[in-house]
C-alpha positions, 0 to 999 in steps of 0.5 A: 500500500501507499499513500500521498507525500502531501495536497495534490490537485487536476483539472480537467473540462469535460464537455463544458463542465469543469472538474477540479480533484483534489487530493491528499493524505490523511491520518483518520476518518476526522482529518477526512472529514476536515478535508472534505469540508475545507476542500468543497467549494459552495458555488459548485453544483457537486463537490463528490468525494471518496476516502480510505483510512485501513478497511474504513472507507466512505463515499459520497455522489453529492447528488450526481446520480446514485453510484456515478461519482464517489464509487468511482473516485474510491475505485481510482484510490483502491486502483492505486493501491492507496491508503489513509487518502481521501479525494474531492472531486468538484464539479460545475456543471456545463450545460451538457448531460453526460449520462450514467457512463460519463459521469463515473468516466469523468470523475473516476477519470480525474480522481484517477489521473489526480492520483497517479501523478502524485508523489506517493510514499510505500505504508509499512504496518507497524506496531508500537512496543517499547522496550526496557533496556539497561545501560550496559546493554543500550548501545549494542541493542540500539544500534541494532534496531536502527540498522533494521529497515523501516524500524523508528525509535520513538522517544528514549527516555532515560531512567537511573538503571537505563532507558525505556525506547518506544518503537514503531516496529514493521508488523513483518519484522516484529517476532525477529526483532524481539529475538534479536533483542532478547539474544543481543541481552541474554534475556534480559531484555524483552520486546512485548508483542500484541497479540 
């Protein structure tokens, strides 16, 4: 999966009518919210719009016949293969009908192109754990961690006999990384995993 580096917008004129998408990444059904409000214009006939959070999706036609607009933006976002997304495409109208067809065409089509030619960055699943870790073994196991890809340390917060590290470890790597930290310690340090 991947998900947009920041705002990205495409306009396009499709028989008269005016198509404006606008695209970016967000963290929460809230932040897609937000958008979606701040994002939708009031002099427009239709601000439609589609978002993607995980297995949380919504979807809105804004009055455009039943399943002609926001259906296709959420195809353009699930066709890229994007997560934590949402997309409004707003539309003024033209004067010229487009039918059931031209319509899911023309705002999957510009909800599509809007995000195929965004920077996108790769979303690795992560858990967060934290660990304990005494001073006589802090710098071996840190320096460990961070040569394990896509692992982030969090905060390290120092106590009298070491420091607790939280992390943000790839769901992938997650049993590995606890093995090596409890063989790097000799057991005496120990990774959490939910379960």
């Amino acid at each position: 999966m991947f998900t947009l580096n920041r705002l990205e917008t495409f306009s396009q004129d499709i028989k008269k009518s005016r198509f404006i998408a606008v695209a970016a990444p967000v963290a929460d059904e809230d932040a897609a919210k937000r958008f979606i409000a701040e994002h939708s214009d009031a002099t427009a006939n239709h601000n439609c719009w589609a978002w993607r959070v995980g297995q949380t999706y919504r979807f809105s036609d804004d009055g455009e016949p039943s399943g002609t607009a926001g259906k296709p933006i959420l195809q353009a976002i699930d066709g890229q293969s994007l997560d934590c997304v949402v997309v409004v495409v707003t539309r003024w109208f033209g004067g010229v009908l487009l039918g059931s067809g031209g319509l899911m065409r023309a705002y999957g089509g510009t909800a599509a192109t809007c995000l195929r030619t965004a920077e996108k960055t790769l979303v690795i699943p992560t858990i967060s754990t934290e660990i304990a870790c005494g001073f006589s073994d802090l710098a071996l196991v840190k320096s460990r961690l961070l040569a394990v890809p896509n692992l982030k340390i969090e905060t390290e917060t120092f106590t009298a006999d070491g420091a607790t590290l939280s992390l943000f470890v790839p769901v992938s790597d997650a049993s590995d990384v606890a093995k090596m930290v409890m063989d790097l310690s000799n057991g005496r340090v120990t990774m959490p995993l939910p379960d």
